[in-house]
N, C-alpha and C positions, 0 to 999 in steps of 0.2 A: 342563171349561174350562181354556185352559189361562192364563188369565191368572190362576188361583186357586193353580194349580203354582208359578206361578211367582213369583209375590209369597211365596207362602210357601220358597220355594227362598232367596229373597231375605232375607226376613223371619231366619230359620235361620241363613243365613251372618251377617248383622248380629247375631245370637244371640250366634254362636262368637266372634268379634271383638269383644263387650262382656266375655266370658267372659274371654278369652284374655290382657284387659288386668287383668282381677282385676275387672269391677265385677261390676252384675247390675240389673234390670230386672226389677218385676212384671210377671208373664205378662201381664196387661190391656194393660200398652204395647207387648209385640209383639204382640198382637191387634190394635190400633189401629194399627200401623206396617204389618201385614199388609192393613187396609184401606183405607191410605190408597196403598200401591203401587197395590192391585188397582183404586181408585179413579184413578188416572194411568195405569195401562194402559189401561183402558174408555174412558179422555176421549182416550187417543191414539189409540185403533180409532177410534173416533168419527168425529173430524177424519177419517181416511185414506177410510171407507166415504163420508163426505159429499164428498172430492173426487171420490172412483171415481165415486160416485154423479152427482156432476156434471159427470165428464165423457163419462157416458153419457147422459144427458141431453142433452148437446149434440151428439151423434153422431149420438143417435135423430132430434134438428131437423134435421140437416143431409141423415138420411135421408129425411128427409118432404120437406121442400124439394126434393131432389133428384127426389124419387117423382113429386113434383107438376108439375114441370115437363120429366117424362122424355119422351114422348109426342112 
């Protein structure tokens, strides 16, 4: 999947940048940082598949509609 790559691509870079500044962070809270990208990446598929999805839905009506009164 690649929203697992990339949360953790994410997750990594936020790593280095806490690093870089001198702090640090138990692994557990970039685990949790890693879940909760990968958790906002899914919810914004989400949304996208339920437009797409809705507006083939409305294509397939307009096909029936059409089908229906081709004749």
């Amino acid at each position: 999947m690649h929203q697992v790559k990339h949360s953790e691509a994410m997750t990594n870079r936020f790593r280095e940048l806490v690093e870089e500044a001198g702090d640090s962070l138990p692994a557990s809270h970039y685990n949790e940082l890693k879940l909760i990208i990968e958790a906002g990446i899914d919810t914004a598929l989400l949304e996208c598949m339920k437009k797409v999805a809705d507006s083939l839905n409305s294509l397939a009506e307009d096909i029936q509609h059409n089908a229906d009164y081709f004749d």
